[in-house]
C-alpha positions in Angstrom: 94.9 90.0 79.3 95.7 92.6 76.7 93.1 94.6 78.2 95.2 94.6 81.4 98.4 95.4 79.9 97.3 98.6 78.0 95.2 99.4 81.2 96.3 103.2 82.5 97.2 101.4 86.3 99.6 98.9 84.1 101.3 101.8 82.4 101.7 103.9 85.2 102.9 101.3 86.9 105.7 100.5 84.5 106.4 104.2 84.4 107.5 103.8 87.8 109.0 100.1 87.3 111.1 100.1 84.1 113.4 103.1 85.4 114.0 101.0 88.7 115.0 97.8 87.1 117.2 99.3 84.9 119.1 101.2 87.5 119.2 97.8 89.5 120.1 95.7 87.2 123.1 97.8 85.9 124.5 98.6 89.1 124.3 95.0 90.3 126.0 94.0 86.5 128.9 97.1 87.0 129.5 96.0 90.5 130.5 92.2 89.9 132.5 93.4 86.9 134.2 96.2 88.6 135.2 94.1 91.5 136.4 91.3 89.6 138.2 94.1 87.3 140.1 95.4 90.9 141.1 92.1 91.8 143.0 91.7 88.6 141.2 90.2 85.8 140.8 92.5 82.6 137.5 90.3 81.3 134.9 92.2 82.2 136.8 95.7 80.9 137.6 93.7 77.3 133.9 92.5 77.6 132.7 96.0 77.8 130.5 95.2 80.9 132.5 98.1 83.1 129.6 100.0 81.7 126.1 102.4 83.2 124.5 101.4 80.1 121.6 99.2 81.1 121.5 97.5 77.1 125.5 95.9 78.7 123.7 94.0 81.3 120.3 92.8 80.0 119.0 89.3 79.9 115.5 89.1 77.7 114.5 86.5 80.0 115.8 87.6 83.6 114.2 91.1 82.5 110.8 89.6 81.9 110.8 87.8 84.8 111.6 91.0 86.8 108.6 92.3 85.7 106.4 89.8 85.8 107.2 88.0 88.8 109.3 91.0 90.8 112.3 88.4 91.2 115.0 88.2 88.0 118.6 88.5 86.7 120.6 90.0 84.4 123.1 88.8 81.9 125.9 87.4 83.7 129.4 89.1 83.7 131.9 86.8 82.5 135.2 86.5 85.2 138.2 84.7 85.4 139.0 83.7 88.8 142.4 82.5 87.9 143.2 86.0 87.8 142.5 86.6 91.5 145.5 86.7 93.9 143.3 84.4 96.2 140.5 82.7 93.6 138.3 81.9 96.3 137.8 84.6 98.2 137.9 87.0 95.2 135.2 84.6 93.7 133.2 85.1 97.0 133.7 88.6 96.7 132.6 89.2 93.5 129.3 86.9 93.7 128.7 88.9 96.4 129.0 92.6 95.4 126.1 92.8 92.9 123.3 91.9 95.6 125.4 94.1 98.4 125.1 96.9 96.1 121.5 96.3 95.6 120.8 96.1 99.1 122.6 99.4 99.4 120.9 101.2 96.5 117.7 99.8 98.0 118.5 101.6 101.4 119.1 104.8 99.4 115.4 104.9 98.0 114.3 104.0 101.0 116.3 107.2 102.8 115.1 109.0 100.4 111.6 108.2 99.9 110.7 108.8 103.7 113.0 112.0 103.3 111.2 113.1 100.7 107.8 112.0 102.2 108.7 114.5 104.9 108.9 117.4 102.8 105.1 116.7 101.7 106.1 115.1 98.3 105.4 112.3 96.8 108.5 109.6 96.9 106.6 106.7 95.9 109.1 106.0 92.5 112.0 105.7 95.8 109.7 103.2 96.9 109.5 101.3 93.7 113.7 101.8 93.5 113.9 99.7 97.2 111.3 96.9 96.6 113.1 96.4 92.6 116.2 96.8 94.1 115.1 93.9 97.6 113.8 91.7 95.2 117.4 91.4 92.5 119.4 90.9 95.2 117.5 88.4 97.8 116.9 86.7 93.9 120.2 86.5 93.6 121.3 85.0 96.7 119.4 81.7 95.9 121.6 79.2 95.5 121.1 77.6 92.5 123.4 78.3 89.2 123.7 80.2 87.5 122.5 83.2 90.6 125.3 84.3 92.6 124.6 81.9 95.4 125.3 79.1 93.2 128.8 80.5 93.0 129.5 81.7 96.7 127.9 78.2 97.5 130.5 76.1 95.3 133.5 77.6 97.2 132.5 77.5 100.4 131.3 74.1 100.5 133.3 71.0 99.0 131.1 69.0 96.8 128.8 71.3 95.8 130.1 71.8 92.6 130.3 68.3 91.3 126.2 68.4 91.6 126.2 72.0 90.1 128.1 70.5 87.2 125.3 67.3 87.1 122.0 69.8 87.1 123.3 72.8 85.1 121.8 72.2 82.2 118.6 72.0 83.8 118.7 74.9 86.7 117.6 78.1 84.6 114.0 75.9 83.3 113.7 74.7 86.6 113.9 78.2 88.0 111.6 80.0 85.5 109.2 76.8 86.2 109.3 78.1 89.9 108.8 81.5 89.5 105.8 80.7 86.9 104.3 78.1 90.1 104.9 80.5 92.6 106.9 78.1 95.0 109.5 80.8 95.6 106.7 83.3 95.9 106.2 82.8 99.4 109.5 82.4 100.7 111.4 85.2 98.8 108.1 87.6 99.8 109.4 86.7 103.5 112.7 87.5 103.6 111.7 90.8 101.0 109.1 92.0 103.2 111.6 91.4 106.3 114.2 93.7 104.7 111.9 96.5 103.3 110.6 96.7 106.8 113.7 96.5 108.2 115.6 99.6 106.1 112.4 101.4 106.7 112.8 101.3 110.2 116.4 102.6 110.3 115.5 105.1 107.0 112.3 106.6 109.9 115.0 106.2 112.7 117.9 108.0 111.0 115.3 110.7 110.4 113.9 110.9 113.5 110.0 110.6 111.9 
């Protein structure tokens, strides 16, 4: 084991990895908080979490899991939706802006690593940038508390957040229990795999490659 982690293919890796997660992970942190901070509430401003500093937005234990497992999260941004003009739509709207920006910083890298790739360089870090960037936000959209699909999930359907309230306690074990299985491996690699292929297409498209 220790072997693998000091091997040279495990350090270039991370070489390639750690600079992606960080860029994801802040952007997807700055864009809930920035959101939220439009639609009226000063938390995440007094919070500090309107920040590009990556050390604002980690989790030890969402960033691990990036790593490890390719799927994670970062430390939430604390909101108050009794700030919002309509609290349910700007509660929608902010769950919903940290994976959209993903998604959108994942179709830059992928532009740019097949623009790039044309020029006869290597891109293969923009790779890295889209798959990281795939992988935070599809995590993300998972409904289960405390991921942003927990929270677009308990306004958009009645109920939900009576059972939310019943299984908190126990949702962030039972979803670092099913990242360690691999139950999510297959189904999250699905819907990645679908995306990735899907921005490469329009990425070679938009170039005409």
């Amino acid at each position: 084991m220790l072997r693998h982690l000091f091997s040279a293919d495990y350090l270039k890796s991370m070489l390639y990895l750690v600079p992606a997660i960080l860029l994801a992970i802040t952007c997807h942190e700055f864009a809930h908080g920035f959101v939220s901070y439009k639609l009226g509430d000063p938390t995440p401003k007094r919070d500090g979490r309107l920040s590009l500093n990556p050390f604002a937005h980690l989790d030890l234990v969402g960033t691990v899991c990036l790593l490890v497992f390719g799927m994670g999260w970062a430390r939430p941004v604390q909101v108050n939706p009794t700030s919002y003009k309509n609290r349910k739509t700007g509660t929608v709207l902010v769950s919903l802006a940290g994976p959209l920006v993903n998604y959108l910083l994942a179709f830059l890298g992928m532009l740019l690593y097949v623009a790039v790739n044309m020029a006869g360089y290597d891109g293969i870090w923009f790779s890295y940038l889209a798959l990281i960037n795939i992988g935070l936000g599809t995590f993300n959209l998972i409904p289960v508390p405390p991921l942003d699909g927990s929270h677009v999930l308990e306004e958009l359907v009645p109920g939900v957040q009576r059972l939310y309230c019943r299984i908190g306690r126990y949702a962030m074990p039972i979803l670092v229990l099913c990242l360690y299985t691999g139950v999510l491996r297959k189904p999250l690699d699905y819907v990645n795999t679908a995306v990735f292929e899907g921005m490469a297409r329009a990425a070679i498209g938009i170039f005409g490659w």
